[in-house]
N, CA, C and O atoms as a CHARMM CRD file, in Angstrom:
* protein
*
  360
    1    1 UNK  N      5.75000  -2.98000 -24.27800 PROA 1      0.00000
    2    1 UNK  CA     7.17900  -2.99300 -24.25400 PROA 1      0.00000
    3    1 UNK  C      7.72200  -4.13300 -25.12000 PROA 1      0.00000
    4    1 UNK  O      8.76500  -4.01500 -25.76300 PROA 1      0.00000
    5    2 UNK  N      6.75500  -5.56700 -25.10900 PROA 2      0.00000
    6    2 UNK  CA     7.12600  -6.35700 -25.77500 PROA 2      0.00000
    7    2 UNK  C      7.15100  -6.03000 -27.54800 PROA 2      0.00000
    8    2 UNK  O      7.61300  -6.70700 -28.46700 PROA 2      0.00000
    9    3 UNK  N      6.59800  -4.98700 -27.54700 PROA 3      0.00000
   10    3 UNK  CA     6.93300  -4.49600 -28.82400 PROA 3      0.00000
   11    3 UNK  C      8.15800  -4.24100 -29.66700 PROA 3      0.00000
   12    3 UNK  O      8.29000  -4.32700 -30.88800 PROA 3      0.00000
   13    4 UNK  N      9.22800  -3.82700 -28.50800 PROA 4      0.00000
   14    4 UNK  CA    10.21400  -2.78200 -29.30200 PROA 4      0.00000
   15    4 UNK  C     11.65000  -3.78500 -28.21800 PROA 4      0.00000
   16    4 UNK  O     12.83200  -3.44600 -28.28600 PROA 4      0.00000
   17    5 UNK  N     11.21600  -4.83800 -27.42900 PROA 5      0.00000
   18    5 UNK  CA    12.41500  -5.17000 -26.91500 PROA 5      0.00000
   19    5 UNK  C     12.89700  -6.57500 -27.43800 PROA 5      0.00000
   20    5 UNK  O     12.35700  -7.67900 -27.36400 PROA 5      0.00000
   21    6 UNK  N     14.17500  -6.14100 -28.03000 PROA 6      0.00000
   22    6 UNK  CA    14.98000  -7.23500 -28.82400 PROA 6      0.00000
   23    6 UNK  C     15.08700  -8.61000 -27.83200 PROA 6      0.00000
   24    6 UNK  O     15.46100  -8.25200 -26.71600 PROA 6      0.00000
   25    7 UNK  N     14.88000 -10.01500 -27.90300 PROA 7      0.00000
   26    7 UNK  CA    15.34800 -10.59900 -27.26800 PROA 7      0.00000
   27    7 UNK  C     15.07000 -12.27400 -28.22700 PROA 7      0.00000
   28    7 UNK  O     13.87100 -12.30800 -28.50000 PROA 7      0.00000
   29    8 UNK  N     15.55600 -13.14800 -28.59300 PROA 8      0.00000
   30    8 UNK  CA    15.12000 -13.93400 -29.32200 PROA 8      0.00000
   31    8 UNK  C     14.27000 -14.47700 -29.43300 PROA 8      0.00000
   32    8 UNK  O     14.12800 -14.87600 -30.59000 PROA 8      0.00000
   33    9 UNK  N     13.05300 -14.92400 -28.36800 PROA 9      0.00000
   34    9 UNK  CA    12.17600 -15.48200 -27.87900 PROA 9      0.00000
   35    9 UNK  C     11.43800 -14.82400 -28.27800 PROA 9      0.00000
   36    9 UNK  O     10.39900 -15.44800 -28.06500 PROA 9      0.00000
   37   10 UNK  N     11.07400 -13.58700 -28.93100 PROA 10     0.00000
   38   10 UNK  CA    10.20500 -12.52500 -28.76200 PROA 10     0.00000
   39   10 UNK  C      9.03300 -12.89800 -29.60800 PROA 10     0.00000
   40   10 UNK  O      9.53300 -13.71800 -30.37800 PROA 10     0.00000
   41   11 UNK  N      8.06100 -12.81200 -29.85400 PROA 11     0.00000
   42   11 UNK  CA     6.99100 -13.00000 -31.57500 PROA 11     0.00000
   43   11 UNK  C      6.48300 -12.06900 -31.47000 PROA 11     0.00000
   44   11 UNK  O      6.02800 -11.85000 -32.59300 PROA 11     0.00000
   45   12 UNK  N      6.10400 -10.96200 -30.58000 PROA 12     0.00000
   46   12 UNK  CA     5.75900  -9.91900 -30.74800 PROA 12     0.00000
   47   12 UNK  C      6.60500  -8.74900 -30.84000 PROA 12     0.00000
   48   12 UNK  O      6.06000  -7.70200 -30.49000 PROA 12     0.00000
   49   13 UNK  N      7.96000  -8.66600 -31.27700 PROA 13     0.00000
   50   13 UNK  CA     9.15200  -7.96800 -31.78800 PROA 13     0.00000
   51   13 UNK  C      8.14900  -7.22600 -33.07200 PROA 13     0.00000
   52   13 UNK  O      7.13900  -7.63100 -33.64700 PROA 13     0.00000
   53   14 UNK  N      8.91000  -6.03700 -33.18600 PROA 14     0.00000
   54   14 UNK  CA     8.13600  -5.35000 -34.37700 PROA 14     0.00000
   55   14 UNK  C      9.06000  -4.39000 -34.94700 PROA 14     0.00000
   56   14 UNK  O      9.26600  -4.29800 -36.15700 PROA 14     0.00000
   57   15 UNK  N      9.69500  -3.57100 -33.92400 PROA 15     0.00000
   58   15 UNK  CA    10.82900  -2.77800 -33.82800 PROA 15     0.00000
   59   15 UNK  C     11.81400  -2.55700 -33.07100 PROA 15     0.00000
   60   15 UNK  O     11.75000  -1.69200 -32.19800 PROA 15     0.00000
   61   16 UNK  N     12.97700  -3.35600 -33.28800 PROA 16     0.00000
   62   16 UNK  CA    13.94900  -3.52200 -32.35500 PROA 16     0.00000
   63   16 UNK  C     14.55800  -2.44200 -31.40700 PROA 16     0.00000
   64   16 UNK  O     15.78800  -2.46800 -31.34500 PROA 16     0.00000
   65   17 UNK  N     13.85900  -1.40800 -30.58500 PROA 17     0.00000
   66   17 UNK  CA    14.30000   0.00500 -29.99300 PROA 17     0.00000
   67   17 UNK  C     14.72400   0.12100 -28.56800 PROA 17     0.00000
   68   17 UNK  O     14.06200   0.92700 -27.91500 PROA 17     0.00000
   69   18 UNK  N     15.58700  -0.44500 -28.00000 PROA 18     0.00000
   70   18 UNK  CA    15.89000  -0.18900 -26.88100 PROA 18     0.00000
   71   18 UNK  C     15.67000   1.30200 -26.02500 PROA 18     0.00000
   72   18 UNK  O     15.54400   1.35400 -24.80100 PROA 18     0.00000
   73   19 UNK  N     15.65500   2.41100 -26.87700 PROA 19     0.00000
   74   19 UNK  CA    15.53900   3.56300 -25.69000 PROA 19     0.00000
   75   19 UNK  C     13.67000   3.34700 -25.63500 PROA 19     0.00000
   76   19 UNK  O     13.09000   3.21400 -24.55700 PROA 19     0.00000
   77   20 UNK  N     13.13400   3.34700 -26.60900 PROA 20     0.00000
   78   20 UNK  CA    11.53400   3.13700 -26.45900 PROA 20     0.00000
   79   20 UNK  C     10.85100   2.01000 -25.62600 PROA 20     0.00000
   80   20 UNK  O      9.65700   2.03000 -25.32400 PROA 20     0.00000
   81   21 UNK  N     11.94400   0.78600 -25.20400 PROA 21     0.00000
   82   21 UNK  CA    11.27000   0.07500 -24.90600 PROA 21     0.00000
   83   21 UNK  C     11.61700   0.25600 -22.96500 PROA 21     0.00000
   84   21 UNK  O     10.87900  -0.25400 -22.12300 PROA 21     0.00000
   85   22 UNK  N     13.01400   1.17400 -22.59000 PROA 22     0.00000
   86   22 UNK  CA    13.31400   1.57500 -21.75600 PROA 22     0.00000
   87   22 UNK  C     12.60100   2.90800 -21.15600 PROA 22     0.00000
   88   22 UNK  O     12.36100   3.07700 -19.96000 PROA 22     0.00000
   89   23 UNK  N     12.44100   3.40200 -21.72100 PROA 23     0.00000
   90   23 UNK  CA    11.11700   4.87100 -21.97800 PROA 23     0.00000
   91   23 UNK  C      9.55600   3.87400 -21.93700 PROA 23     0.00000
   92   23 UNK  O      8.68600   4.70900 -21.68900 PROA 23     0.00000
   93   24 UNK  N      9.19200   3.11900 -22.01200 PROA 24     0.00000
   94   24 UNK  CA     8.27500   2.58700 -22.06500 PROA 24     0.00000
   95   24 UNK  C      7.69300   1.75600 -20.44900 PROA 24     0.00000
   96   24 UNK  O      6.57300   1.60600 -19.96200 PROA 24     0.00000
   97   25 UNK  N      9.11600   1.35000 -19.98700 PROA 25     0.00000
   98   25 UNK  CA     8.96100   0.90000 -18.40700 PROA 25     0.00000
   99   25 UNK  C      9.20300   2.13300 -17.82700 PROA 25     0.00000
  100   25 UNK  O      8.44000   2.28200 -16.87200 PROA 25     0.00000
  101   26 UNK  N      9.83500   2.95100 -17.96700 PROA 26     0.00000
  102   26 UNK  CA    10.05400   4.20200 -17.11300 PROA 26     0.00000
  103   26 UNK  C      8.91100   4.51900 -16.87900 PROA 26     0.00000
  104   26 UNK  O      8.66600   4.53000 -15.67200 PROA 26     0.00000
  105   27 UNK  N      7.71500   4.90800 -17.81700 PROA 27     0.00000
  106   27 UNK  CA     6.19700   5.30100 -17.64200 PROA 27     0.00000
  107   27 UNK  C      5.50000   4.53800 -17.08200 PROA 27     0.00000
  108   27 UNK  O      4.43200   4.91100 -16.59800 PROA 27     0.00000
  109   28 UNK  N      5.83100   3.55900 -17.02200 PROA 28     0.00000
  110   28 UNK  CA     4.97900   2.44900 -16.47400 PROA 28     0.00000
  111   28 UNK  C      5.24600   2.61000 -14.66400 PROA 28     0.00000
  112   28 UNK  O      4.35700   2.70300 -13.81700 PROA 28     0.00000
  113   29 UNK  N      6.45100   2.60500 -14.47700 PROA 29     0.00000
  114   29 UNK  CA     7.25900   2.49600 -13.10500 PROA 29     0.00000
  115   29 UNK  C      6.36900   3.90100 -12.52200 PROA 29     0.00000
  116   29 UNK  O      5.85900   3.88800 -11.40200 PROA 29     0.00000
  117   30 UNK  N      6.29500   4.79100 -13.21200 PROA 30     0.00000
  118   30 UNK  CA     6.05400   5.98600 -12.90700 PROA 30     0.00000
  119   30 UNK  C      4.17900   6.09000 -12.26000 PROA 30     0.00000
  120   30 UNK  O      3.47200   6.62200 -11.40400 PROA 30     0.00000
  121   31 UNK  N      4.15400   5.16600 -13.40000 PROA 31     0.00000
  122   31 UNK  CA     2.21700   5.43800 -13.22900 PROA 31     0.00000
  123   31 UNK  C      1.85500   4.55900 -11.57900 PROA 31     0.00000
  124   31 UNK  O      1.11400   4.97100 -10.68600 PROA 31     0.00000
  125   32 UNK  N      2.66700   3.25900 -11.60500 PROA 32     0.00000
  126   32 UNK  CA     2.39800   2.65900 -10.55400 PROA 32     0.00000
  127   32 UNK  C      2.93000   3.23400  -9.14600 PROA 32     0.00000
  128   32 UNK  O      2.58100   2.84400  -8.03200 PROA 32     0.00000
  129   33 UNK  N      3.86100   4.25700  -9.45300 PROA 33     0.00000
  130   33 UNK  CA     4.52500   4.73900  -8.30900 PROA 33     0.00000
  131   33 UNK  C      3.35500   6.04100  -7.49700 PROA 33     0.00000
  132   33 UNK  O      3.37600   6.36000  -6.30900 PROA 33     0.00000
  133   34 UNK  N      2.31400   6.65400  -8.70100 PROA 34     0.00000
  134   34 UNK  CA     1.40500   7.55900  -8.66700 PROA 34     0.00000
  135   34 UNK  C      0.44200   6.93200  -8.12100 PROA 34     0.00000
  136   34 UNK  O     -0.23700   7.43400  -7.22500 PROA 34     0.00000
  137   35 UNK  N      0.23000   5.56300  -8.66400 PROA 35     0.00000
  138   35 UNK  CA    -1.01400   5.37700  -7.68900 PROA 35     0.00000
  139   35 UNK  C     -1.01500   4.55200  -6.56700 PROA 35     0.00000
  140   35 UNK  O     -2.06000   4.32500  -5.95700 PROA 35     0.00000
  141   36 UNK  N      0.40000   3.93400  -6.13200 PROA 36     0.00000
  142   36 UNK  CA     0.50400   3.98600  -4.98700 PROA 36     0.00000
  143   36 UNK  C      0.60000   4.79600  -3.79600 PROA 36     0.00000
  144   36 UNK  O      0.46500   4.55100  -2.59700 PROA 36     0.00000
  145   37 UNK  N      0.95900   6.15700  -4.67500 PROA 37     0.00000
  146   37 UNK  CA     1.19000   7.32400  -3.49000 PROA 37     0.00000
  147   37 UNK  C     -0.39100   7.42400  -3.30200 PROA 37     0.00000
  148   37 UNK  O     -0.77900   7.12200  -2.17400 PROA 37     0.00000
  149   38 UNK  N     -1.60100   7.89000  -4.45000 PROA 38     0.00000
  150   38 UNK  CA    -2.76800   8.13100  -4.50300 PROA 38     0.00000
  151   38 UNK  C     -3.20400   6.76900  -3.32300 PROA 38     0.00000
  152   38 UNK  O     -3.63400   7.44600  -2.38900 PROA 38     0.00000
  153   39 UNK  N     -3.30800   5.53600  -2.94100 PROA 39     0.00000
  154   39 UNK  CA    -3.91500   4.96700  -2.35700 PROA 39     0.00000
  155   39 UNK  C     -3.12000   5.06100  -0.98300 PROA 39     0.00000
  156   39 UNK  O     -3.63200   4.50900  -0.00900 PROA 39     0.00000
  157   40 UNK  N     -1.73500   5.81300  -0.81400 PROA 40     0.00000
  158   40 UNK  CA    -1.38300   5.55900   0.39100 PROA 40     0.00000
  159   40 UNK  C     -2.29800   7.13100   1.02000 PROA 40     0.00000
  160   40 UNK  O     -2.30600   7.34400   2.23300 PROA 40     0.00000
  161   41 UNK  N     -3.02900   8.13700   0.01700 PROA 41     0.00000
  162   41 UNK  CA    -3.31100   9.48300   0.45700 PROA 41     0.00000
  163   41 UNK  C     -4.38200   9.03600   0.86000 PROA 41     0.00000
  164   41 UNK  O     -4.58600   9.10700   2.07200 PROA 41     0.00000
  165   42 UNK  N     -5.31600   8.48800   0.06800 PROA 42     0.00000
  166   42 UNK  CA    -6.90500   8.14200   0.33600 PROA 42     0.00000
  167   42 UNK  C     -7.02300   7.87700   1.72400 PROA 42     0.00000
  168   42 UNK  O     -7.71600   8.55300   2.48400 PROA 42     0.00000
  169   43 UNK  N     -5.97800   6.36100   2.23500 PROA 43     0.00000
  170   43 UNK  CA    -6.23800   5.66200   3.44200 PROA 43     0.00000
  171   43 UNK  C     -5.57400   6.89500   4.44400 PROA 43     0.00000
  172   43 UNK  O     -5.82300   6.74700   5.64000 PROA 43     0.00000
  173   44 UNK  N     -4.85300   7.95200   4.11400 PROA 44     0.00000
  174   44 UNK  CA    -4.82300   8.43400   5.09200 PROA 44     0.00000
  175   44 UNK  C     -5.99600   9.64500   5.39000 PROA 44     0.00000
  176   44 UNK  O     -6.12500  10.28800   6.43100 PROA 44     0.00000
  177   45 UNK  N     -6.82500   9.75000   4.11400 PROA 45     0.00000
  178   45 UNK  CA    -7.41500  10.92600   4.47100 PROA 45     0.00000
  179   45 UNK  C     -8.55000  10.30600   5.38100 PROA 45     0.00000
  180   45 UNK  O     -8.76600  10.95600   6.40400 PROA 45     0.00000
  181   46 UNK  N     -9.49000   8.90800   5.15900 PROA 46     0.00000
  182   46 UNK  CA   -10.05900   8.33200   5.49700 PROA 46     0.00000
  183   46 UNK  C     -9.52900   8.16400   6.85400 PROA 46     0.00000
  184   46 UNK  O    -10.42000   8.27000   7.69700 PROA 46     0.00000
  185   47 UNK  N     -8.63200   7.98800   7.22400 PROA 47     0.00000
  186   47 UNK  CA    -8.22400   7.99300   8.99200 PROA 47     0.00000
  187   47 UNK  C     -8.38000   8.86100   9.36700 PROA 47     0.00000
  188   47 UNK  O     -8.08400   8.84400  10.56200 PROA 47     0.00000
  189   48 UNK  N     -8.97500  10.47500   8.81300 PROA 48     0.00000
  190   48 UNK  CA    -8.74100  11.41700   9.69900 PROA 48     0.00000
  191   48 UNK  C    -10.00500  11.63400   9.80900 PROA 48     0.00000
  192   48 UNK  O    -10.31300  12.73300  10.27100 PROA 48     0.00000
  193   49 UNK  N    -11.23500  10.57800   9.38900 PROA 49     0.00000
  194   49 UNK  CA   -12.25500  10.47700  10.15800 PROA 49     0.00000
  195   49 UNK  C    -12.48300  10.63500  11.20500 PROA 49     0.00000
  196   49 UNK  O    -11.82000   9.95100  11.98400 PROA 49     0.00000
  197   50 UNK  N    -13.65200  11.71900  11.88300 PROA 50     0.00000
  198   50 UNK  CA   -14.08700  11.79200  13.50500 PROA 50     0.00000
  199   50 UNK  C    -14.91700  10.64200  13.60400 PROA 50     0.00000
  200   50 UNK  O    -15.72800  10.60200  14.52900 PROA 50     0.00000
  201   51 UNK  N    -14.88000  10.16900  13.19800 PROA 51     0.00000
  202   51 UNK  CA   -16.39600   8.77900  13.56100 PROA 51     0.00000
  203   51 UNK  C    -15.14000   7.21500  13.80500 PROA 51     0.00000
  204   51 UNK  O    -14.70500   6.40800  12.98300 PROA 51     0.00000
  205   52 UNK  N    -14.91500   7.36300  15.30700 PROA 52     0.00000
  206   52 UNK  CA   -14.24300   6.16600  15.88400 PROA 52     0.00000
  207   52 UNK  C    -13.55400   4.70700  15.42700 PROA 52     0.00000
  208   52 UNK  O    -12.44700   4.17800  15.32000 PROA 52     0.00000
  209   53 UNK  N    -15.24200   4.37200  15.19500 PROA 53     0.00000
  210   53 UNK  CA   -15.45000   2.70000  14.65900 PROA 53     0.00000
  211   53 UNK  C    -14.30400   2.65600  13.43200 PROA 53     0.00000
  212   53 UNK  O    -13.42700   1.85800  13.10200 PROA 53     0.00000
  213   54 UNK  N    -14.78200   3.92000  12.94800 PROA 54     0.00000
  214   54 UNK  CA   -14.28300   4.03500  11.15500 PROA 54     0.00000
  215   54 UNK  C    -12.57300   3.96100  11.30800 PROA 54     0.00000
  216   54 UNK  O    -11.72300   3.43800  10.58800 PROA 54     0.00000
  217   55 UNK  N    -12.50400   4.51700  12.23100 PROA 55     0.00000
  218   55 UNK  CA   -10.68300   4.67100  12.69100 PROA 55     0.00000
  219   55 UNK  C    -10.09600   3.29900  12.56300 PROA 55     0.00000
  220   55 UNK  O     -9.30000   2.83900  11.74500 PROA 55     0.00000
  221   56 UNK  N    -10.80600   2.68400  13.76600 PROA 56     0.00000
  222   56 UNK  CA   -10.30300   1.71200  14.08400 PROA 56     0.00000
  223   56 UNK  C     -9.98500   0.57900  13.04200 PROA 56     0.00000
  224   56 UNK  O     -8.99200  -0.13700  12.91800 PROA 56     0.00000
  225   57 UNK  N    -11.57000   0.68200  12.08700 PROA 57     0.00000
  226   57 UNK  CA   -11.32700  -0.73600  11.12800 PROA 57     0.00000
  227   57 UNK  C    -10.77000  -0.22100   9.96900 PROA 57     0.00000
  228   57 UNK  O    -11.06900  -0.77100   8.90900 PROA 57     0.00000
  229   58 UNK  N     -9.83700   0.95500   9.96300 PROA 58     0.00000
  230   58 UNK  CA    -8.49500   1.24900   9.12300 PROA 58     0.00000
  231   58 UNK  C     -7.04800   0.90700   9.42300 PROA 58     0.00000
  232   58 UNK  O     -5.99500   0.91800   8.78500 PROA 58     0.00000
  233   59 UNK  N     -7.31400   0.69100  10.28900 PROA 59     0.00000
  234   59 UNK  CA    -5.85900   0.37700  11.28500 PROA 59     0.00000
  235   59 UNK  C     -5.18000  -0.36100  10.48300 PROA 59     0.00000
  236   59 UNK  O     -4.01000   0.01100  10.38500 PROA 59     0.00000
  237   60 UNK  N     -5.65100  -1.91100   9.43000 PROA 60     0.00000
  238   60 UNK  CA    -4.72100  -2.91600   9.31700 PROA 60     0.00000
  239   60 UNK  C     -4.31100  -2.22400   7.82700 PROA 60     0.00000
  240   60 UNK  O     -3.29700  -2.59900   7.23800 PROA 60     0.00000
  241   61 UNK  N     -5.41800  -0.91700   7.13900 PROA 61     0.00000
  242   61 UNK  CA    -4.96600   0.01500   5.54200 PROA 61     0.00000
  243   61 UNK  C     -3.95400   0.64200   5.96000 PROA 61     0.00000
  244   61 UNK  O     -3.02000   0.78900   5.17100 PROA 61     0.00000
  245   62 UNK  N     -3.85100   1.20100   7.35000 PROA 62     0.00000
  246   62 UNK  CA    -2.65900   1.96600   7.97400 PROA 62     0.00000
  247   62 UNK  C     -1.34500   1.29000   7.90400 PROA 62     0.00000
  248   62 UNK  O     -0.33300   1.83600   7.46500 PROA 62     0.00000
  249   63 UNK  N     -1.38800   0.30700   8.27000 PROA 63     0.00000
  250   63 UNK  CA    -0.02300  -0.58700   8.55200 PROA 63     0.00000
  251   63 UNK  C      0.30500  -0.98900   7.30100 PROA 63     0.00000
  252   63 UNK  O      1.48500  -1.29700   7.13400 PROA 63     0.00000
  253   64 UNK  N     -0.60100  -1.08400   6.16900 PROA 64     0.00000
  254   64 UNK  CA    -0.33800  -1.78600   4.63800 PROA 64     0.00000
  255   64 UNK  C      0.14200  -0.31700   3.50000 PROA 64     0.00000
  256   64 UNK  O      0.45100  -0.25000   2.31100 PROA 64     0.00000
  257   65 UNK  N      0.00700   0.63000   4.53600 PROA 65     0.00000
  258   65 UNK  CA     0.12000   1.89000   3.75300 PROA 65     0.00000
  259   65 UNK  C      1.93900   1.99700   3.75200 PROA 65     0.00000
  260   65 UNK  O      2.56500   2.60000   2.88000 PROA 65     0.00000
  261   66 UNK  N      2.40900   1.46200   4.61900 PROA 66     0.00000
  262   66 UNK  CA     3.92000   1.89500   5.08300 PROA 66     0.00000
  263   66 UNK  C      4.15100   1.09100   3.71600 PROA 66     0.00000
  264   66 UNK  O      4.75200   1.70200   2.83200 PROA 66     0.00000
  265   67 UNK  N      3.73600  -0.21000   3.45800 PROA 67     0.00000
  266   67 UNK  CA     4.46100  -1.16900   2.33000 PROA 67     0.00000
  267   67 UNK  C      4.39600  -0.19000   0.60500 PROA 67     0.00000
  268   67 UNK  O      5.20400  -0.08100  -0.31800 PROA 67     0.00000
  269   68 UNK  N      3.21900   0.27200   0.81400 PROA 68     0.00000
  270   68 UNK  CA     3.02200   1.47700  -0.18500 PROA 68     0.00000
  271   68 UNK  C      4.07300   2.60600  -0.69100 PROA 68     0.00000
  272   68 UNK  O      4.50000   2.78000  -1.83200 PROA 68     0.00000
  273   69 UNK  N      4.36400   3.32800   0.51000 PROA 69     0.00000
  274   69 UNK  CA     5.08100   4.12100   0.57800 PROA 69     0.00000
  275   69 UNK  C      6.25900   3.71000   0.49900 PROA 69     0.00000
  276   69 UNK  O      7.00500   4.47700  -0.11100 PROA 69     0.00000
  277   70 UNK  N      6.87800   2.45400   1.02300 PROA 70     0.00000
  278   70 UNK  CA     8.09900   2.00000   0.14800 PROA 70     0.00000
  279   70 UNK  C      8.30700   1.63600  -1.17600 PROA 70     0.00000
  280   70 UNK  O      9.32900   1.75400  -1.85200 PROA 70     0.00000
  281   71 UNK  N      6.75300   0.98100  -1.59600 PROA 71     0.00000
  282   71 UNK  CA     7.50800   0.56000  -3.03000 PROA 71     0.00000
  283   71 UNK  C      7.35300   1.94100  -3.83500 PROA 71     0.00000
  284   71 UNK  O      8.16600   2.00600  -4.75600 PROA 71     0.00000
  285   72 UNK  N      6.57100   2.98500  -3.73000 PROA 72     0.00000
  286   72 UNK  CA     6.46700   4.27100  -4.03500 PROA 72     0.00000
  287   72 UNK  C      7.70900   4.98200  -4.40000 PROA 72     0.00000
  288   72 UNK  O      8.01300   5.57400  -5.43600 PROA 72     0.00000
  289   73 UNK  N      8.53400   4.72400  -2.98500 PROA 73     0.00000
  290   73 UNK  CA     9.57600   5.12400  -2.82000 PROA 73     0.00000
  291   73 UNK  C     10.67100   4.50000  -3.98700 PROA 73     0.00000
  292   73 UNK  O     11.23300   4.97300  -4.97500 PROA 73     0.00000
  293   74 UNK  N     10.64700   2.96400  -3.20100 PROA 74     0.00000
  294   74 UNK  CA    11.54500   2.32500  -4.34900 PROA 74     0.00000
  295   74 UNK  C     11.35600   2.60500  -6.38000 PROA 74     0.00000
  296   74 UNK  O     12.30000   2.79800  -7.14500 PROA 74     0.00000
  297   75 UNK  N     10.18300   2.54800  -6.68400 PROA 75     0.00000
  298   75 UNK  CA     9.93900   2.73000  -7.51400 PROA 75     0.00000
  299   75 UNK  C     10.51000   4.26100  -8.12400 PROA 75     0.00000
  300   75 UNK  O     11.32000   4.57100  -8.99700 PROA 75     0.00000
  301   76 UNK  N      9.94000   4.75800  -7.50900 PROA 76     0.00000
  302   76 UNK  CA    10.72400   6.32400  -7.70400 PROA 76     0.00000
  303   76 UNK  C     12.54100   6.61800  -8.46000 PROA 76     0.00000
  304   76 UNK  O     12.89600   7.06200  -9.55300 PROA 76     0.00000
  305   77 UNK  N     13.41400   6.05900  -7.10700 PROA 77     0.00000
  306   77 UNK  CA    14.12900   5.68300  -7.47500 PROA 77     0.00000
  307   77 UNK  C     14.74300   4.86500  -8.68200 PROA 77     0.00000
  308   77 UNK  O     15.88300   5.11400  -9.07200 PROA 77     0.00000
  309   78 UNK  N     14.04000   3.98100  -9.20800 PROA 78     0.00000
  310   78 UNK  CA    14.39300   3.39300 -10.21500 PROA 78     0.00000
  311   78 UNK  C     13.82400   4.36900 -11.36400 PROA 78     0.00000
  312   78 UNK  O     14.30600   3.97600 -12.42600 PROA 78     0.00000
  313   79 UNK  N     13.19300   5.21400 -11.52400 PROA 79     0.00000
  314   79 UNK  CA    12.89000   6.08400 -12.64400 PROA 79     0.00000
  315   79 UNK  C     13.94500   6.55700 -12.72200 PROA 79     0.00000
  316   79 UNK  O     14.66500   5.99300 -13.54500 PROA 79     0.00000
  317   80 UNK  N     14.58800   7.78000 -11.95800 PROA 80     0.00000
  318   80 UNK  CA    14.97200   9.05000 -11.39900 PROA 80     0.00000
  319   80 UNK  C     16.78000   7.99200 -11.56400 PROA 80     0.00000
  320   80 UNK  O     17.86200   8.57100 -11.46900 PROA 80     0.00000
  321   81 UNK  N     16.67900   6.78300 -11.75800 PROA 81     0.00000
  322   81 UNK  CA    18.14600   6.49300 -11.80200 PROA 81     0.00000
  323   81 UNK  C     18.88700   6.73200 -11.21900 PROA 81     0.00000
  324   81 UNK  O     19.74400   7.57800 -11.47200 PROA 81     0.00000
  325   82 UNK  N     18.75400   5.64900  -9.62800 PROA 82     0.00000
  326   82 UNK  CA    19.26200   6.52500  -8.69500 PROA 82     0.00000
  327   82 UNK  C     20.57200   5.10700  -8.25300 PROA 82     0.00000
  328   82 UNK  O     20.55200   3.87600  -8.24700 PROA 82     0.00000
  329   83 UNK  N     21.62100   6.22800  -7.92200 PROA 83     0.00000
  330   83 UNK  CA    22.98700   5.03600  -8.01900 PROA 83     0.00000
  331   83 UNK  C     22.97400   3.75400  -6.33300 PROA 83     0.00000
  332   83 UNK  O     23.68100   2.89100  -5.81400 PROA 83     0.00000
  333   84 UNK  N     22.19100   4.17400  -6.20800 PROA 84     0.00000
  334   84 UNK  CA    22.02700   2.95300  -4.45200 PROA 84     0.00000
  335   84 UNK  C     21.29400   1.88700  -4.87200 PROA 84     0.00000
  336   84 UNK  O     21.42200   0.73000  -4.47300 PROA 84     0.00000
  337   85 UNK  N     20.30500   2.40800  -5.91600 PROA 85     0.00000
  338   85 UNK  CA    19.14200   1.05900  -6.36000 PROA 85     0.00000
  339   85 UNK  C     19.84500  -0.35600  -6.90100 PROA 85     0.00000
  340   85 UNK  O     20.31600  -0.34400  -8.03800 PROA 85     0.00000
  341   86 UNK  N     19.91500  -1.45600  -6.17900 PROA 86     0.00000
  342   86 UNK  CA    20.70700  -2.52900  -6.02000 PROA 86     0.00000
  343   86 UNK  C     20.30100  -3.17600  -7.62800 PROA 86     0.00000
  344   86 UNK  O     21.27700  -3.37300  -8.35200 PROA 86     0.00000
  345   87 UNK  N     19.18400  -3.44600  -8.09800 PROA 87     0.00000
  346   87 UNK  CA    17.91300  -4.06100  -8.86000 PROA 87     0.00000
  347   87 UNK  C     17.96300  -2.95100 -10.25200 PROA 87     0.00000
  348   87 UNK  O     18.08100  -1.73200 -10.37200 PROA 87     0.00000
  349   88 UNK  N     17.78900  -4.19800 -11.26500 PROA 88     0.00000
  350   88 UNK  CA    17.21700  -3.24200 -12.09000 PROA 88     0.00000
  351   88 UNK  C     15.85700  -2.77600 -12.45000 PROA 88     0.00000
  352   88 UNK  O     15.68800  -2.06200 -13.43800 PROA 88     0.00000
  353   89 UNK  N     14.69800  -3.22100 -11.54300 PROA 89     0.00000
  354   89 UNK  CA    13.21100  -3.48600 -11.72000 PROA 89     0.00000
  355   89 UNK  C     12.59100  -4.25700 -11.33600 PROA 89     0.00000
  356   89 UNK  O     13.11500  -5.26400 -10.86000 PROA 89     0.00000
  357   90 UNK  N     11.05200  -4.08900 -11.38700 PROA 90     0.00000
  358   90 UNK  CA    10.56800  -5.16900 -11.12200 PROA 90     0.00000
  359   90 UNK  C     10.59100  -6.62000 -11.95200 PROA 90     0.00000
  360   90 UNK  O     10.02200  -7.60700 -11.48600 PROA 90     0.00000
């Protein structure tokens, strides 16, 4: 992104493009939003283990999965340009 985003400080400026360099976090927002959903699926498929022990010492991936699914969420939102999102990004 540091490629194409104008800002004075920059030394790695090359081409001053604001929609490319905005198109450029959008994909990014997007990929991390995918594999947070992907690790919030795993830990749940892994809980639906019949073997007890295994349950149990998922419990604290369970509770870390909710934080997942929000920034998933949040993230989402900031692609999709959504008018409630307070923030412009991370």
């Amino acid at each position: 992104m540091l490629l194409f985003f104008e800002h004075q400080d920059n030394v790695l400026l090359m081409l001053p493009d604001a929609a490319i360099a905005s198109a450029l976090v959008k994909v990014q927002w997007g990929v991390l939003a995918v594999a947070s959903s992907a690790v919030v699926l795993v830990v749940a498929k892994r809980r639906r283990s019949p073997w007890a022990p295994r349950r149990r010492a998922l419990l604290p991936s369970v509770a870390g999965s909710l934080s997942g699914v929000l920034y998933s969420a949040w993230l989402t939102s900031l692609v999709i340009g959504s008018p409630w999102c307070l923030s412009s990004g991370p």
